[in-house]
C-alpha positions in Angstrom: 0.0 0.0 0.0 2.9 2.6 0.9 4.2 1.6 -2.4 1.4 2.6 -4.5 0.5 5.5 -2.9 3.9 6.4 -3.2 4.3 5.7 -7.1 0.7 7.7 -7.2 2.2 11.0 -5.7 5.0 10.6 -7.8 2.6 10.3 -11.0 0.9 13.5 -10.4 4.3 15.2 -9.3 5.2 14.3 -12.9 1.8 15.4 -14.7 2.1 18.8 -12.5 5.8 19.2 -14.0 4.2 18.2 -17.2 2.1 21.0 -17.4 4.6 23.3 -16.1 7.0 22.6 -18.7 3.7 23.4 -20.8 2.6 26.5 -19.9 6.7 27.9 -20.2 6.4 26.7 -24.0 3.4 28.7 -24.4 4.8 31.5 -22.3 7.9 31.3 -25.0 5.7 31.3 -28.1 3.8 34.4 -27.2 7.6 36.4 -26.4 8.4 35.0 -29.9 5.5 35.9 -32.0 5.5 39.2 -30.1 9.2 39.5 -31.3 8.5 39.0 -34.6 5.6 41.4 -34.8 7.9 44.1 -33.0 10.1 43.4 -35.6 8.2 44.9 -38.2 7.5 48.6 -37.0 9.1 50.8 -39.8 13.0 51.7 -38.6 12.8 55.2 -40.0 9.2 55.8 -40.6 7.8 59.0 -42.6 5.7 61.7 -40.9 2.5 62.4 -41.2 1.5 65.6 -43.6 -1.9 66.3 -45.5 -0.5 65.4 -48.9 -0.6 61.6 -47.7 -4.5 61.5 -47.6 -5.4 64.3 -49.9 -6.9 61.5 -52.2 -9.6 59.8 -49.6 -13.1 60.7 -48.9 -13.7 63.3 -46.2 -14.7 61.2 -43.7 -11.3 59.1 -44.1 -9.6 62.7 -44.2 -11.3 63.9 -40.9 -10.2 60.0 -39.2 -6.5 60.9 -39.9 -6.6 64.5 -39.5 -8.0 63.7 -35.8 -6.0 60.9 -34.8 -2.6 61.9 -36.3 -0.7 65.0 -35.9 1.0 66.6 -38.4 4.6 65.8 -38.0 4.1 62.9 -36.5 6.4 59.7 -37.2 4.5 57.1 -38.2 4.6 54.1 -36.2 2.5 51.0 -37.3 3.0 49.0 -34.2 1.7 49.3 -30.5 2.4 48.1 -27.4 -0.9 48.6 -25.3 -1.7 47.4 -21.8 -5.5 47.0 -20.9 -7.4 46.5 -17.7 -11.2 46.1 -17.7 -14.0 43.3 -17.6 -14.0 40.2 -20.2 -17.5 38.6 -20.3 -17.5 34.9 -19.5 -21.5 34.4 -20.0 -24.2 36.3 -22.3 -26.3 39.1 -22.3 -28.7 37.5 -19.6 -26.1 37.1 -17.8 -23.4 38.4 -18.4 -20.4 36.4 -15.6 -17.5 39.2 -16.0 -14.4 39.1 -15.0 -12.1 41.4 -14.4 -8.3 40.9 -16.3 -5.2 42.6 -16.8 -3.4 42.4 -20.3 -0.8 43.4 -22.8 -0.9 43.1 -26.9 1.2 43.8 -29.7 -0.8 45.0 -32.5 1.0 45.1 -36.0 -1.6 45.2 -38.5 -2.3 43.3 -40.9 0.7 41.1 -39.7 -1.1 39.9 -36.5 -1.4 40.5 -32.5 -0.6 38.8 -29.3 -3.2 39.6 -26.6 -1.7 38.1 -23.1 -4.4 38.2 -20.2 -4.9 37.5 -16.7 -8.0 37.9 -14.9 -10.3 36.6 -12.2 -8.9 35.4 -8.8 -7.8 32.6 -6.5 -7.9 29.0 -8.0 -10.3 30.0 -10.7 -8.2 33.1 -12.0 -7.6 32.3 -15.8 -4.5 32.9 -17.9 -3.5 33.1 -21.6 -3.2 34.2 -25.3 -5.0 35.1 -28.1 -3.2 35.6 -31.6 -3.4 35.4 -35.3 -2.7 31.8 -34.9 -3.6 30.3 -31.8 -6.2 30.5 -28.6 -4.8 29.5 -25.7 -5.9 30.1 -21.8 -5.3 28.1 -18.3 -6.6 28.1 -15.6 -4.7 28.3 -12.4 -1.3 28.5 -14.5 -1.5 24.8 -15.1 -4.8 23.4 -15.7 -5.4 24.0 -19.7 -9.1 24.7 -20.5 -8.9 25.9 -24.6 -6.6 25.1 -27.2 -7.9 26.7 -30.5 -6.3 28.0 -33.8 -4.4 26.6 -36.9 -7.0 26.8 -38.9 -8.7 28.8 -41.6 -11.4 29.9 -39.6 -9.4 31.2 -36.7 -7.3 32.9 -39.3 -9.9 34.8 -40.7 -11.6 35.6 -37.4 -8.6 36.4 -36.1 -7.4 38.8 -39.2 -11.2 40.7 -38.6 -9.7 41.7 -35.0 -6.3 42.8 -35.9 -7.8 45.3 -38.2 -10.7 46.1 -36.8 -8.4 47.2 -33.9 -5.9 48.7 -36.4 -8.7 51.7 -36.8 -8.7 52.1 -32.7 -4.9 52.1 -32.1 -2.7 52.3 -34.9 -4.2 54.7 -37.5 -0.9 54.7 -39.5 -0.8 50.8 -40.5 -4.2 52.1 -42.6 -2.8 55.2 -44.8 -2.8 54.1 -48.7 0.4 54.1 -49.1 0.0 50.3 -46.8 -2.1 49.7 -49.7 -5.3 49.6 -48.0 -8.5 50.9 -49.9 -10.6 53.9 -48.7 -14.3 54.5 -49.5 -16.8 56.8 -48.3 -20.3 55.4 -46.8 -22.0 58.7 -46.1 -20.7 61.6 -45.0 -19.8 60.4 -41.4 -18.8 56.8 -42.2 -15.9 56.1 -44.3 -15.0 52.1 -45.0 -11.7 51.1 -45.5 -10.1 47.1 -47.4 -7.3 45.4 -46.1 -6.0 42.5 -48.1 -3.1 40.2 -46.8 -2.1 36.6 -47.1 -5.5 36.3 -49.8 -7.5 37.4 -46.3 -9.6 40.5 -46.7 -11.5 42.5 -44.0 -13.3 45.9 -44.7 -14.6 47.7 -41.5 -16.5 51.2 -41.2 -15.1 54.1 -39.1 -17.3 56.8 -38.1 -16.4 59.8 -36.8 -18.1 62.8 -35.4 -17.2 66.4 -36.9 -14.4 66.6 -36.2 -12.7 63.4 -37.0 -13.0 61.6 -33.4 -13.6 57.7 -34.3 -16.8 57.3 -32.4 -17.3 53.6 -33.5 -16.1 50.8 -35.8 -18.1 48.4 -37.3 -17.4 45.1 -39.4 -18.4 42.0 -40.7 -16.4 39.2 -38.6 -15.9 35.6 -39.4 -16.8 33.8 -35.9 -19.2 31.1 -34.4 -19.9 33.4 -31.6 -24.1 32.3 -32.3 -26.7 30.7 -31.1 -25.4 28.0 -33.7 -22.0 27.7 -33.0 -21.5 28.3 -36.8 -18.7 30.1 -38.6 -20.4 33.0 -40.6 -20.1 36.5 -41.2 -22.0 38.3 -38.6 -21.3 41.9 -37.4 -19.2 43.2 -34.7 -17.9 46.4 -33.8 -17.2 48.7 -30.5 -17.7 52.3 -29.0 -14.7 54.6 -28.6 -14.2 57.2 -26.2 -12.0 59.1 -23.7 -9.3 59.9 -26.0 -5.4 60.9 -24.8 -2.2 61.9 -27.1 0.3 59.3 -27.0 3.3 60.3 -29.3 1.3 62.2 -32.5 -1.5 60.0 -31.9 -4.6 61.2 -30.7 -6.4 57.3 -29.5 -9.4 56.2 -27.4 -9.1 55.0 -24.1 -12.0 53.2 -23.2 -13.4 50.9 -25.8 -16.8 48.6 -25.4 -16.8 46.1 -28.4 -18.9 43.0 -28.7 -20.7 40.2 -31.6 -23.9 41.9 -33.3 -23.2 45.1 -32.7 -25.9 48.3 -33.6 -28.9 45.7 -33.0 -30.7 43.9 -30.7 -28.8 41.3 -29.9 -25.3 43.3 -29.0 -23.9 42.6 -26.2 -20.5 43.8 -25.1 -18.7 41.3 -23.9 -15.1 43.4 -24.0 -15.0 46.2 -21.8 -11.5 48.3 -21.4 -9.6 51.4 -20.7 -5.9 51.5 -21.9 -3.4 52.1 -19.4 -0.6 52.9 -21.3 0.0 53.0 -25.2 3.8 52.8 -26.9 5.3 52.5 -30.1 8.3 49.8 -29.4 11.6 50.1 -31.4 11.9 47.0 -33.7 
């Protein structure tokens, strides 16, 4: 009997070490892909002047007019740390929890969102990126393991530039190559193609050029169904602060069928700091 149960204590000593070893892997992959995406903010990047956009439709010129000084040097990649409520349940009820997190945003090239949140043995940790989902709980208990496939791709690409609108304004100028159109005389929509993935999402903006909202059609099986299809998503903006040139929102409420009935915002935040890292 001594025997077994010591052999047993010496299984799960091994499975804990296991998952250990585990969750430093994963912890290595997100300082890796973060790295790379670093790695691509421009090493001598122009600065912004009105010649650059004198080509869009007003409401795209009023977006970049607002949120980018002239003069400024134009960064494409942001370092931005988060605190604010992440919405386990739905609209009924809604089971938030509150988390701490950090992302590298390098549009159209991808993110890494790393998050903490809740408390005590239930407080969940993890990732979210162009290519994988992945969160623990406790540090060592794994509870999803998503990605690698087409679908997350594309949902994925829908966030990276849908938050490319909110926080880095220079990765969308045309000379990225990304399309501008006018809606109406508030809403302007811009295209983003990369790796034969395209997203369009619509900015609007008040008189002045302040982004009040963006709104998109995402690829996700956030339904009732649990079926990939294009559905709409999109946040409010608000509570906007200069960080280097950039004139950004602080606070952002985003969430699945957004503008109707059924929108619920499931992401609630305000930035705590915004920086544009050397590559």
């Amino acid at each position: 009997m001594k025997t077994l149960l010591l052999f047993s204590l010496f299984l799960i000593a091994v499975g804990v070490l296991a998952l250990v070893v585990w969750r430093q892997f994963d912890h290595r992959a997100d300082r890796t892909e973060m790295a790379r995406l670093i790695a691509t903010q421009p090493h001598a990047p122009q600065s912004f002047s009105a010649n650059l956009i004198s080509d869009l439709p007003e409401p795209a010129r009023r977006y970049f007019s607002y949120t980018i000084a002239t003069g400024t040097p134009l960064h494409t990649v942001a370092e931005i740390k988060m605190r604010g409520q992440f919405a386990l349940g739905n609209k009924q009820d809604p089971k938030n929890m509150p988390i701490e997190a950090k992302q590298i945003l390098a549009a159209p090239f991808g993110l890494v969102w790393k998050m903490s949140g809740g408390s005590g043995l239930m407080r969940m940790s993890g990732s979210d990126s162009g290519s994988w989902m992945r969160f623990w709980i406790s540090g060592i208990i794994p509870v999803v393991r998503l990605g690698g496939t087409r679908d997350h791709a594309r949902s994925a690409f829908g966030r990276i530039i849908g938050e490319a609108a909110i926080w880095t304004p220079a990765a969308l100028l045309p000379a990225t190559g990304t399309v501008w159109e006018a809606v109406d005389d508030d809403t302007a929509r811009f295209t983003v193609t990369f790796d034969d993935i395209t997203q369009s999402v619509d900015i609007t903006v008040d008189g002045e050029g302040k982004p009040t909202q963006v709104l998109f059609q995402r690829w996700s099986d956030a339904n009732p169904d649990r079926v990939h299809q294009l559905q709409p998503f999109g946040g409010v903006l608000s509570e906007f602060r200069e960080f280097q040139g950039f004139r950004l929102p602080t606070h952002v409420e985003a969430g699945n069928f957004f503008d109707s009935e059924d929108y619920f915002p499931f992401f609630i935040v305000d930035v705590t700091s915004l920086r544009f890292p050397s590559p």
